[in-house]
C-alpha positions as a printed Julia matrix, in Angstrom:
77×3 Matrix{Float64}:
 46.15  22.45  30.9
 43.6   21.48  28.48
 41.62  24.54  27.09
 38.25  24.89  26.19
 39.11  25.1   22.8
 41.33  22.51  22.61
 41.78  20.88  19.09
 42.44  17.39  18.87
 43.95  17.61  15.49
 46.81  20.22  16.57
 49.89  19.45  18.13
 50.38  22.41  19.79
 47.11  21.96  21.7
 48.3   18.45  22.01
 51.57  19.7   23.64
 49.94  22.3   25.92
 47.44  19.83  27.6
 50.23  17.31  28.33
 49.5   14.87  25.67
 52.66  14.93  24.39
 56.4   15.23  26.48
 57.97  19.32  26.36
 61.58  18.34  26.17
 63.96  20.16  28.77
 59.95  20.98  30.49
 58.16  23.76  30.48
 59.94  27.53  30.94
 56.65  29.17  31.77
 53.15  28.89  31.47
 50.06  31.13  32.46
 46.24  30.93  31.51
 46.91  32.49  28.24
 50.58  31.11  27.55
 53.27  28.51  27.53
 56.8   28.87  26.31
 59.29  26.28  26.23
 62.07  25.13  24.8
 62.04  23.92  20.83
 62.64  20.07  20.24
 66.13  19.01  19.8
 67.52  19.31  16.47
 65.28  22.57  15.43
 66.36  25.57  15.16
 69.05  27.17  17.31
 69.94  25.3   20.65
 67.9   27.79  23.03
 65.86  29.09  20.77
 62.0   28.94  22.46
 58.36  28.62  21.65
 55.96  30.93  22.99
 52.6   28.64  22.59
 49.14  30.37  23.28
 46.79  28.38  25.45
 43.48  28.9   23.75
 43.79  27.24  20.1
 44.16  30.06  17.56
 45.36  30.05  14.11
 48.22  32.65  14.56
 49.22  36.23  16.07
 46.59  38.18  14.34
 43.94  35.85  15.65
 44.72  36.72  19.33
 42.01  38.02  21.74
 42.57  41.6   23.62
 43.68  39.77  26.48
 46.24  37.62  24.65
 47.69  40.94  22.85
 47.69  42.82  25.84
 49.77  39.86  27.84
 52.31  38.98  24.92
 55.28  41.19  25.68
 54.73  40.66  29.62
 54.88  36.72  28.92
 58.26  37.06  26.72
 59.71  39.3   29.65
 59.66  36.74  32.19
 62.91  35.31  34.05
């Protein structure tokens, strides 16, 4: 999904709207949130990334909605 605040010049944005492959695919993914697994070769085999949808420069940017959601999103199976 592209998002309205979609930033051409970040590759998380880039990954989120499709523009670039999610190896092993997408885990889940909501309006505010998509977690998947980290490329091959980083980190721990496993090991995910929890990606916000809207294009924010880290955790303390996120909206009330976004905090509010977080643990929720990391809980599901």
């Amino acid at each position: 999904m592209r998002h309205e605040s979609y930033d051409e010049s970040c590759g998380i944005c880039k990954t989120n709207s499709g523009d670039f492959p999610i190896p092993g695919g997408v885990v889940f993914e909501n309006d505010l949130w998509l977690v998947r697994h980290l490329m091959p070769g980083r980190g721990v085999p496993g090991w995910m990334m929890v990606q916000s949808q809207r294009h924010v420069p880290g955790i303390a940017a996120f909206n009330d909605d976004e905090a509010a959601n977080f643990g929720p999103a990391l809980d599901r199976k």
